[in-house]
Biotite code that builds the C-alpha atoms (Angstrom):
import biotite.structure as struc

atoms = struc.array([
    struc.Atom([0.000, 0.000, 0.000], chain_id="A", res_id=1, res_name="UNK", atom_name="CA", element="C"),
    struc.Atom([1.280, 3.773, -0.922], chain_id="A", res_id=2, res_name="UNK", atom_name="CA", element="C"),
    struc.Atom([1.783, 6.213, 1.647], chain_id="A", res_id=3, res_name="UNK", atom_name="CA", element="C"),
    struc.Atom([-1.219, 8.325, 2.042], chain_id="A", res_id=4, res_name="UNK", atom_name="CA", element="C"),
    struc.Atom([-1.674, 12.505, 2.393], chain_id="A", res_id=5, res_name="UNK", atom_name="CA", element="C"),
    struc.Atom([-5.116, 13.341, 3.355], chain_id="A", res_id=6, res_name="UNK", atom_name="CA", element="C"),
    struc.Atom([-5.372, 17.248, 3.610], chain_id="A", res_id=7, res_name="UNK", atom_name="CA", element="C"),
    struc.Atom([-6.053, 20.082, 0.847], chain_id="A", res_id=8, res_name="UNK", atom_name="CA", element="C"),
    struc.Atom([-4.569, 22.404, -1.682], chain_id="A", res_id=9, res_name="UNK", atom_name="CA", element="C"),
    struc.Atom([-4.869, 25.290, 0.736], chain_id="A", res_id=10, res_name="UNK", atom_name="CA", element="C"),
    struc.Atom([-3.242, 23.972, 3.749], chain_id="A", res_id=11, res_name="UNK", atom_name="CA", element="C"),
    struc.Atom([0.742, 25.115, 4.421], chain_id="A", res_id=12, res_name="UNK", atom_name="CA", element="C"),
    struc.Atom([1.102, 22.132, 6.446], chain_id="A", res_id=13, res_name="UNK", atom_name="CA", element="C"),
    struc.Atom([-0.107, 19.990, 3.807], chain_id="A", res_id=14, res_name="UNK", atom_name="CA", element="C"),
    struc.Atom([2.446, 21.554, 1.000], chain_id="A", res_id=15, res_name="UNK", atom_name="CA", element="C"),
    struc.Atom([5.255, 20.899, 3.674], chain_id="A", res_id=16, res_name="UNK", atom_name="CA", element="C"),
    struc.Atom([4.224, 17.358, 3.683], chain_id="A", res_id=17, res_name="UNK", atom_name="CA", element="C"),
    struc.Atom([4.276, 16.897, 0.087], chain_id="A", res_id=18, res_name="UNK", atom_name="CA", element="C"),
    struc.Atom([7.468, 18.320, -0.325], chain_id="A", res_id=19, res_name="UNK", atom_name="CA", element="C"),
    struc.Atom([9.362, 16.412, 2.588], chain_id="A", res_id=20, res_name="UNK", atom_name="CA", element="C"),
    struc.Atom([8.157, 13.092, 0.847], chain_id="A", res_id=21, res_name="UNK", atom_name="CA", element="C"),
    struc.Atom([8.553, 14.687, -2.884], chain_id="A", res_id=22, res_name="UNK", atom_name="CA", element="C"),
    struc.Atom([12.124, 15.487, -1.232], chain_id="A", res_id=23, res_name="UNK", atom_name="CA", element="C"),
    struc.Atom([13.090, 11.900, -0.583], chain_id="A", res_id=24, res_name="UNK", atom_name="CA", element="C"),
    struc.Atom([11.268, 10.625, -3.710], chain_id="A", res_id=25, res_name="UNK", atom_name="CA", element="C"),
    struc.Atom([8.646, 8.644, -1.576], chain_id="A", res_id=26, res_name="UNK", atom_name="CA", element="C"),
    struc.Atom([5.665, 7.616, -3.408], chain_id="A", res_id=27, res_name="UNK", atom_name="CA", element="C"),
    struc.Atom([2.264, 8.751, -1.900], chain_id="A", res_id=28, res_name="UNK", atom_name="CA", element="C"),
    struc.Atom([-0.960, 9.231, -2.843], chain_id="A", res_id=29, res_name="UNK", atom_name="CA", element="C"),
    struc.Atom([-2.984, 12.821, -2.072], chain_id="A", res_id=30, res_name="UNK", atom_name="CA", element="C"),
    struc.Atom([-6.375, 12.310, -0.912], chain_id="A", res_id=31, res_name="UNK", atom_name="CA", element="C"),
    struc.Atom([-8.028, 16.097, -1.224], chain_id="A", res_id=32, res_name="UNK", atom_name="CA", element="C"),
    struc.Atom([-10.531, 16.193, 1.888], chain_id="A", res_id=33, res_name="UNK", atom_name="CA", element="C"),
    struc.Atom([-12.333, 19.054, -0.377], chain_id="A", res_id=34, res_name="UNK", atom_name="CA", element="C"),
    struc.Atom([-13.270, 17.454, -2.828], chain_id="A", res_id=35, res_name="UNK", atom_name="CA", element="C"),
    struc.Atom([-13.077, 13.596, -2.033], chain_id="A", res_id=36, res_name="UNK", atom_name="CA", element="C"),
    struc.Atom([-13.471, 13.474, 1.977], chain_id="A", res_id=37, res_name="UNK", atom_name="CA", element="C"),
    struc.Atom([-12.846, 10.845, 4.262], chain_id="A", res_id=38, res_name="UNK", atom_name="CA", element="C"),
    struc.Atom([-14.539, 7.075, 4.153], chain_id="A", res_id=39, res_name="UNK", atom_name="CA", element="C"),
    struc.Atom([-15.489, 5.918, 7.751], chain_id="A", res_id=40, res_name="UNK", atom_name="CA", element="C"),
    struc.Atom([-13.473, 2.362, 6.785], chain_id="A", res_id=41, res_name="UNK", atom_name="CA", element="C"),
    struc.Atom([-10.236, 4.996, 6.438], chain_id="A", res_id=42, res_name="UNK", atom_name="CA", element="C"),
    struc.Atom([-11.627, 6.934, 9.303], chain_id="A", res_id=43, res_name="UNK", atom_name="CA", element="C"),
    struc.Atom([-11.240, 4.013, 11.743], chain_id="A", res_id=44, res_name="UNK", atom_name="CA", element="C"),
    struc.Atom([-8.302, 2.961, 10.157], chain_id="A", res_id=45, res_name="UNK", atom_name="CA", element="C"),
    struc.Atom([-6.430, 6.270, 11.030], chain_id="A", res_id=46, res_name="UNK", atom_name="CA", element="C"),
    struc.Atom([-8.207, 6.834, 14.930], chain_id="A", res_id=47, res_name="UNK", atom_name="CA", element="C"),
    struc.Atom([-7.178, 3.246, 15.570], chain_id="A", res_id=48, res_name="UNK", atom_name="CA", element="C"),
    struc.Atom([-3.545, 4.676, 15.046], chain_id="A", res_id=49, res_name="UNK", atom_name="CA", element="C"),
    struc.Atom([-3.950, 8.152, 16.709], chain_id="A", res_id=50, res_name="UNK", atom_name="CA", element="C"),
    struc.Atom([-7.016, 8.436, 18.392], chain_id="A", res_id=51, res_name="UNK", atom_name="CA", element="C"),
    struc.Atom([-10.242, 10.036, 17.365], chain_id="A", res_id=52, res_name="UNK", atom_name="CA", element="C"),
    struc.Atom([-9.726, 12.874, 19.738], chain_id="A", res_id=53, res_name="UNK", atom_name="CA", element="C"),
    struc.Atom([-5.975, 14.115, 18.603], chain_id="A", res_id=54, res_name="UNK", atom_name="CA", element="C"),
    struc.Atom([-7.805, 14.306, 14.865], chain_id="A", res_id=55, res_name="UNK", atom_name="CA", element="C"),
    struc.Atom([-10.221, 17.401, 15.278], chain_id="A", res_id=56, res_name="UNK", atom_name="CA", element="C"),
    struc.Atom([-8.489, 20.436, 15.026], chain_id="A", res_id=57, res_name="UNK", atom_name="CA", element="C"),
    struc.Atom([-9.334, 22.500, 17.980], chain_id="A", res_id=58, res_name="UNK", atom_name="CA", element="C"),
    struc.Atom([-8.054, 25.328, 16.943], chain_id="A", res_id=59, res_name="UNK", atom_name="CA", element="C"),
    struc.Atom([-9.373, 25.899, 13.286], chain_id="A", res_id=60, res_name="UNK", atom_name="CA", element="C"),
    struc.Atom([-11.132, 28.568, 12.665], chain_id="A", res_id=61, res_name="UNK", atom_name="CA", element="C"),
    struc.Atom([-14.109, 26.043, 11.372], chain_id="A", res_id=62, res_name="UNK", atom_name="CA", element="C"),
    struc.Atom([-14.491, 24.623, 14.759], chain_id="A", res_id=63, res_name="UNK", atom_name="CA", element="C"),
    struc.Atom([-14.989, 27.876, 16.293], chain_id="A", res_id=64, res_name="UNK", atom_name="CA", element="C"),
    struc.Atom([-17.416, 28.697, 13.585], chain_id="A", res_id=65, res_name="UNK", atom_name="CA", element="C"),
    struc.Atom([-19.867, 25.786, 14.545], chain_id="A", res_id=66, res_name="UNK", atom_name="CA", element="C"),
    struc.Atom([-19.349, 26.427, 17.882], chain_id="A", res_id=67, res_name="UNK", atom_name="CA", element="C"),
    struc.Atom([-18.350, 22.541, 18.880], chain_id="A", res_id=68, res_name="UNK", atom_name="CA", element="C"),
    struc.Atom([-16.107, 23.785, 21.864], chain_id="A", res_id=69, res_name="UNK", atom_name="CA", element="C"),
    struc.Atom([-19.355, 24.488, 23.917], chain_id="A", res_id=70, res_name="UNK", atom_name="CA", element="C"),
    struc.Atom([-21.292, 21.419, 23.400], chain_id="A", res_id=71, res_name="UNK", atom_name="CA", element="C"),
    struc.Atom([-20.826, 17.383, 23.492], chain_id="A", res_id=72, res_name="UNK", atom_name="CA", element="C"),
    struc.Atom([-20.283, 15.838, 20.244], chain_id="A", res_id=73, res_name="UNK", atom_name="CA", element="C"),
    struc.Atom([-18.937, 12.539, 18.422], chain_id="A", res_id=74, res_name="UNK", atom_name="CA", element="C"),
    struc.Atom([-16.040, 13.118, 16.638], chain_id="A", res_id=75, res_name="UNK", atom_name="CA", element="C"),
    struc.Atom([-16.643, 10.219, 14.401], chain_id="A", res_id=76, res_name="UNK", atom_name="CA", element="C"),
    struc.Atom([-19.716, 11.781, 13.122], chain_id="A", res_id=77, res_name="UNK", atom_name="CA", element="C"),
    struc.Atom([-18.837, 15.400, 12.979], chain_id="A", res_id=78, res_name="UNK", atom_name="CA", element="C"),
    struc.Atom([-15.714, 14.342, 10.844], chain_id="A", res_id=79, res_name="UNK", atom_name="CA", element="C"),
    struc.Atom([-17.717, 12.102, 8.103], chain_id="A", res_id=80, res_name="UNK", atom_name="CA", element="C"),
    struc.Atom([-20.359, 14.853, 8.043], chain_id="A", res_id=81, res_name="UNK", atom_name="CA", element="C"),
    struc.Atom([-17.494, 17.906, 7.834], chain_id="A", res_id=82, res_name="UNK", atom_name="CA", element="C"),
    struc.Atom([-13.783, 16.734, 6.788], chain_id="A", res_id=83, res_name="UNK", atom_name="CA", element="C"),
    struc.Atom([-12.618, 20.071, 7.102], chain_id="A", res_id=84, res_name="UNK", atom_name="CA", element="C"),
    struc.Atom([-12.602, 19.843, 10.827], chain_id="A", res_id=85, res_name="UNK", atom_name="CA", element="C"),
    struc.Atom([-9.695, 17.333, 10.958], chain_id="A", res_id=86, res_name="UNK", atom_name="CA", element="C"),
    struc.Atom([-6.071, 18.512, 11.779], chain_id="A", res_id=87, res_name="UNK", atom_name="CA", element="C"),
    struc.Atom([-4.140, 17.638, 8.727], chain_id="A", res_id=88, res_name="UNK", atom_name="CA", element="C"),
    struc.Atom([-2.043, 16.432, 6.958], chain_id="A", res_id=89, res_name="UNK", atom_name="CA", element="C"),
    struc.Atom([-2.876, 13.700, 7.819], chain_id="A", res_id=90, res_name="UNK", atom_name="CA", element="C"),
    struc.Atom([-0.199, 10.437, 6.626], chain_id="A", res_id=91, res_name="UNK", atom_name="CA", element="C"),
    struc.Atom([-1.215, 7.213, 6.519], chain_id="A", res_id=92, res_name="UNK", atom_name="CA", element="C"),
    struc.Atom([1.062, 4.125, 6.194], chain_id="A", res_id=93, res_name="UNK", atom_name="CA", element="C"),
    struc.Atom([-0.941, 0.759, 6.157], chain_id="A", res_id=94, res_name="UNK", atom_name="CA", element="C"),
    struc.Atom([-1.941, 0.751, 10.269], chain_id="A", res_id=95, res_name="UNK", atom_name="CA", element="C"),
    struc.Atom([0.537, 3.522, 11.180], chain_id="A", res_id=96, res_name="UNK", atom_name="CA", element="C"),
    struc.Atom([-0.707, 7.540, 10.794], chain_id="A", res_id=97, res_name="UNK", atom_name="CA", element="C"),
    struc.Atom([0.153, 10.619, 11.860], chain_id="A", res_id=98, res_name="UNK", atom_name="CA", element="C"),
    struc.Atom([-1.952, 13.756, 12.355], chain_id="A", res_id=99, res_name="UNK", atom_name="CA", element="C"),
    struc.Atom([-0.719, 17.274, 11.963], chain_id="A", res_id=100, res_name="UNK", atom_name="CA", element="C"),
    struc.Atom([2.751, 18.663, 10.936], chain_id="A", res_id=101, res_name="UNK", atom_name="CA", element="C"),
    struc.Atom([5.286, 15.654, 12.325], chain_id="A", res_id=102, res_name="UNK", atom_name="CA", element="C"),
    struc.Atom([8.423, 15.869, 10.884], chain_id="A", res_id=103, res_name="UNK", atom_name="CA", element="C"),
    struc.Atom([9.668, 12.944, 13.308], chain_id="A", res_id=104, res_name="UNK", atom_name="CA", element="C"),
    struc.Atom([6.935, 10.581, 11.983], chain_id="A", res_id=105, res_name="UNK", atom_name="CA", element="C"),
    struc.Atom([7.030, 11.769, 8.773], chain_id="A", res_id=106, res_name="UNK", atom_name="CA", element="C"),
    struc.Atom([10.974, 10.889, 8.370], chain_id="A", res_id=107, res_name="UNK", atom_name="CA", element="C"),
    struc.Atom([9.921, 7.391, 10.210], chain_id="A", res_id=108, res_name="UNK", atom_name="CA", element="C"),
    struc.Atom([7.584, 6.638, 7.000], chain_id="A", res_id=109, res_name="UNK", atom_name="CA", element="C"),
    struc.Atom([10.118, 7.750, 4.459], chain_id="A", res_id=110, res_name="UNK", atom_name="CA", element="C"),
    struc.Atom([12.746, 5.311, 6.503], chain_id="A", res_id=111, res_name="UNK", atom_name="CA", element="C"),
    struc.Atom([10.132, 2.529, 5.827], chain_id="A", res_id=112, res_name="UNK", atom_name="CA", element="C"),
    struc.Atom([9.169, 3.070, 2.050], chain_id="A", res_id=113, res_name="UNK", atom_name="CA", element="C"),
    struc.Atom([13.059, 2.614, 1.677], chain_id="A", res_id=114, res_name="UNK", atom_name="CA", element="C"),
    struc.Atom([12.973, -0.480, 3.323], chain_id="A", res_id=115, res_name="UNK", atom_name="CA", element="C"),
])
C-alpha cells in the first residue's frame, strides 16, 4: 500500500508534507478532503492509530465557527459529516498515521518506504 496525504490544496502544512516526501522521492498518494473526503473504513483505520480525539483540530477557525467547543459531540460523526474539521495532513502508512505537521513521523515513514 502507498503512503497516504489526506489534507487540501490550501493547507501550508499539507504543501510541507508533500514536499518532505517529494524530497526523498517517496511515493504517496494525495487524498483532497475538499473534494473527495474521508470514508469511515479509512476513518477508523487512522483513529485506531492516533485516536479520534488528537484528529479534530481545535483550533481551526471552522471549529470555532460551529461552535463545537461548547457542546458534546462525536467526533466520528462530525468528521464524516465535515472533513474540514480534521487537523491535517494527515499520513497514513498501512496501520501507522500521523496527524498534523510531524516531521519525526514523517521521516519514520520515508525510513520505511526505503525499506
Amino acid at each position: 500500500m502507498a503512503l497516504q496525504i489526506f489534507g487540501t490544496r490550501k493547507c501550508a502544512a499539507t504543501r510541507k508534507a508533500e514536499r518532505f516526501f517529494k524530497e526523498r522521492d517517496v511515493a504517496y498518494h494525495f487524498v483532497d478532503l475538499v473534494e473527495k473526503g474521508v470514508s469511515a473504513g479509512e476513518l477508523d483505520a487512522i483513529s485506531a492509530a492516533v485516536g479520534l480525539g488528537s484528529l479534530i483540530d481545535e483550533g481551526s477557525k471552522r471549529f470555532k465557527d460551529r461552535g463545537l467547543a461548547y457542546m458534546d459531540y462525536d467526533p466520528r460523526e462530525e468528521i464524516l459529516s465535515d472533513p474540514s474539521l480534521l487537523r491535517t495532513p494527515i499520513v497514513r502508512d498501512g496501520r501507522l498515521a500521523a496527524a498534523g505537521e510531524d516531521p519525526s513521523a514523517w521521516a519514520e515513514f520515508a525510513e520505511r518506504s526505503r525499506s
